[in-house]
N, C-alpha and C positions, 0 to 999 in steps of 0.2 A: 486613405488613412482614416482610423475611425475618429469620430469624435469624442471625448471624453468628457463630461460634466463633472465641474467642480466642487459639485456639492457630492456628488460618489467619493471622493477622496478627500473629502471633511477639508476643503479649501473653501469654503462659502465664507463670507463674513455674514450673511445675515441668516433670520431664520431658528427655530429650535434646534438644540442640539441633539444630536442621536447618541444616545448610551452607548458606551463602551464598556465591554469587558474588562478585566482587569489586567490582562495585555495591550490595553488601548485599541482595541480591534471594536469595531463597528458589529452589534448586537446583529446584524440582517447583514452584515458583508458575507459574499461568497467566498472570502478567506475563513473567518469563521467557520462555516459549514465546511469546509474543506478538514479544517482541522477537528471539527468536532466527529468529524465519521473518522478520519486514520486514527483521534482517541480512542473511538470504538472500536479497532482492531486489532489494537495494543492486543497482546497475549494471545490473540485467535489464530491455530493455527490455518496455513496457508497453502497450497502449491503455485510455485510460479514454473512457468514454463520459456526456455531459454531457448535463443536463435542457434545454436548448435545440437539442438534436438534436446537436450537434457532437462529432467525435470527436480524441484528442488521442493521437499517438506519440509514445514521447520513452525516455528512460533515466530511470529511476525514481531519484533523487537523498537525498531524506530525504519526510518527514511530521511531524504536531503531534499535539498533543494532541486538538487540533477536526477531526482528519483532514484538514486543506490536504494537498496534493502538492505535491513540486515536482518536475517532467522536463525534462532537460536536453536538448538536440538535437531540442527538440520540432515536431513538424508539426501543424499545426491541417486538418482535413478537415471539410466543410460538410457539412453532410448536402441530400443532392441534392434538387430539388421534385419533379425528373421523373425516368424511369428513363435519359433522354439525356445529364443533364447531368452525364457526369463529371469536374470539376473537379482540377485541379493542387492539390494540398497548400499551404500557405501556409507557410512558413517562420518560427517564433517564436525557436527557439533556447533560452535558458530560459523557462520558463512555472512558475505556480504556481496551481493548479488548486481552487478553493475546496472544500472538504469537503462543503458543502451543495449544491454543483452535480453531485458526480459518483453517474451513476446505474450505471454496473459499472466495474471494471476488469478486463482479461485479461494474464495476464503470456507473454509471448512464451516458448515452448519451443522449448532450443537445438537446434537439428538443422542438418546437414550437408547436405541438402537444400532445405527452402523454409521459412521462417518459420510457425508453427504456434500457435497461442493457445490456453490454458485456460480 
């Protein structure tokens, strides 16, 4: 079992204290940072790729705790049986993407040329 230090979870009685944001979240917690990067993906769109082959575009909207998505503007894309059958996108609109289903996501990088994924 690991050990935990009580000054990481602001139980120390003694000592400076460490600023908080205005969520009561610790300025250098890796909560923090967790949350400051899915701020920064608020709006960006996304592909996530699902355990039943399918893959989903959309604008990245919010998440939970259990990791669900949800993308708004979303396209659902089949994953093809053959290399012929490339199929039209399906139109969902919002979609909310189970946490257990999805096996990556790529967030689209903004560029002035052609759409580009991470």
């Amino acid at each position: 079992m690991a050990e935990v230090s009580l000054e990481e979870n602001g139980c120390s009685g003694h000592g400076s204290p460490v600023p908080e944001d205005s969520d009561g979240e610790k300025e250098d917690s890796p909560y923090l940072r967790a949350r400051q990067k899915l701020e920064e993906l608020l709006n960006k769109n996304m592909r996530i790729r699902m355990t039943d082959g399918r893959t989903l575009v959309g604008c990245f909207l919010c998440t939970d705790r259990d990791c669900n998505v949800i993308l708004g503007s979303a396209q659902e894309y089949l994953k093809s049986t053959d290399s012929f059958s490339a199929r039209e996108p399906r139109v969902l609109g919002l979609a909310m993407v189970p946490g257990h289903h999805i096996v990556s996501i790529e967030v689209e990088v903004e560029s002035l040329s052609c759409p580009q994924y991470l």
